[in-house]
C-alpha angles and dihedrals in degrees: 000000000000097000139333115222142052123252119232120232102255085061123135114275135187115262142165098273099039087060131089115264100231124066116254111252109237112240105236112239108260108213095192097063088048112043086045089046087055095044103046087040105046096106095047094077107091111087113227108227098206086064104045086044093046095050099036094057097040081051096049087044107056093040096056093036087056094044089052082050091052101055098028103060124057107224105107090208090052091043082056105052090036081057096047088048088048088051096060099041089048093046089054097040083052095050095073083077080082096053086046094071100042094037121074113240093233095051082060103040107221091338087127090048100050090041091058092046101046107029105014116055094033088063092038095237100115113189095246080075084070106026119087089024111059090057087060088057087053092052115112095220093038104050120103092357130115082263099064126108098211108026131105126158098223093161084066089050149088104288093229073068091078103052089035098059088052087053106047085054085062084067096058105091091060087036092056086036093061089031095065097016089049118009094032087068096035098042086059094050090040111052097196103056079052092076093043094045090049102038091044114016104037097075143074098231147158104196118077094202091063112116111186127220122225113271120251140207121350094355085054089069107042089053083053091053105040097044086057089057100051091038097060096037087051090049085048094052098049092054100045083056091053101050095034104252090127107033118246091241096053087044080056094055098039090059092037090061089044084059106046089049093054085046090059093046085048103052083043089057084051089069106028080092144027089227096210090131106128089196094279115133108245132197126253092269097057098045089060090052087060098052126064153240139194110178119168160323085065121089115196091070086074089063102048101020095045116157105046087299091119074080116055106132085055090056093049091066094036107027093157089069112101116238096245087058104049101083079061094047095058088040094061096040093055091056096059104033124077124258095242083050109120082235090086091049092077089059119098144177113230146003085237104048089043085056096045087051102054091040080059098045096061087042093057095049103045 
């Protein structure tokens, strides 16, 4: 998952003055990296059901089992730590959106539909948010340009950018809330806010320049389907608050934990890229440069990278691996590459020094 909350649009956008004053230099393919990456890696491309099932659904479990902790005792100190576990299993468990796009529905029996209906459309962030967009993100010709969905180059930008696009991701649990609960109903009576709902507010994007098309065939329907749920859970769960039904203190947690999850993913997407693109195309190789790894020995990755997503510049050069085989895969690559190969450049060491880097970085060129 590449990020988890929609940008307003004052938000703060590339522009001439905000970018460095030099061109970026393209990063020449290298034929080598990716010709030994396909060919140690060929037979790591199947998903294993038992695994994505098994960890889903422990995910899913112990999220929902520790929200219920938090707003059910009474200790502060114990709602607390019941809400930071919550945050992480339902991080995880959210997280799958990302799989859903890259893995076919056939290869995982009924795994995009339970999502949906367990995870989804309770935390009003339905997988037709993600699918259809995040493809656009893989494609060689799209990344890093004006024309990507999830792509800002913040290094390039004012340094307030950075802070500022953790913050606004605190917000998305009101903003979805008002989004199905609101705009869904009213969008299908008003044509016309239907364009705009559907072209602005039905993505998790980072750009706000991305217009999104309608969506068409088979994906046409899910999103149907899908909006009606959360719509009219969003629109349940408004009205339970206000008549007291849910009390206003366990609502509260509920969105606070929703919060704090899409912060995470946030400060995670922060660091998925180096963000130095200045809306060139670049080649494959350069787009893996721009992406990261952190692959062990380190453990905390684990935690807010969960997924596979400790190794996202890997899976931009190979997005068809499954999550639970890419610590294989670059296994397997950095046993047969060089060590002066620009496969090792992706690779880096921890969540805070990639921040302060790229804090720095903007910094450095405004």
């Amino acid at each position: 998952m590449n990020s988890t909350t929609i940008i307003p649009e004052n938000a703060p956008k590339a522009t001439a003055d905000s970018r460095s004053s030099s061109a970026r230099i393209a990063v020449p393919e290298d034929n080598e990296l990716i010709r030994t990456a396909a060919q140690v890696t060929r037979d790591l491309n199947t998903p294993k059901p038992a695994i994505y099932w098994a960890d889903f659904l422990a995910s899913l479990v112990t999220g929902y089992a520790s929200l219920a902790g938090a707003i059910l005792v009474q200790s502060t100190a114990l709602a607390i730590l019941f809400g930071l576990i919550a945050v992480l299993a339902l991080y995880r468990a959210g997280s799958f959106i990302h799989e859903l796009t890259h893995v076919r529905r056939n290869t995982l029996p009924g795994f995009h539909f339970a999502w949906n209906a367990l995870f989804g459309v309770p935390m009003m962030i339905p997988s037709f948010m993600y699918e259809g967009i995040h493809s656009i993100h893989h494609r060689t010709k799209k990344y890093g340009t004006v024309e990507d969905p999830e792509y800002l180059p913040l290094a390039l930008m004012k340094p307030w950018s950075v802070p500022l696009f953790v913050i606004v991701a605190a917000l998305a649990p009101v903003a979805l809330l008002f989004r199905f609960a609101v705009l869904s109903p009213l969008s299908a009576l008003i044509p016309p806010l239907r364009k705009i709902v559907v072209e602005r507010y039905s993505g998790l994007i980072v750009n706000p320049e991305f217009r999104r098309k309608p969506a068409e065939g088979e994906l046409k329907r899910r999103w149907l389907a899908s909006e009606i749920g959360a719509s009219v859970w969003s629109i349940a769960l408004i009205a339970m608050v206000a008549t007291g039904v849910i009390p206003m203190r366990a609502f509260l947690i509920f969105l606070a934990v929703i919060s704090g999850s899409v912060v995470l993913n946030q400060i995670r997407t922060l660091v998925a890229h180096l963000w130095e693109n200045d809306g060139s195309e670049m080649t494959v190789t350069g787009q893996y440069l721009d992406s990261v790894n952190v692959p062990p020995p380190g453990t905390l990755p684990a935690l807010w990278a969960p997924v596979g997503l400790r190794y996202h510049a890997l899976h931009h050069l190979l997005p068809g691996i499954p999550y639970h085989n890419l610590g294989e895969a670059h296994r397997r690559i950095a046993a047969k590459l060089p060590k002066d190969s620009p496969f090792y450049r992706a690779d880096h060491r921890s969540l805070v020094r990639l921040v302060a880097g790229l804090v720095r970085g903007s910094a450095g060129r405004n």
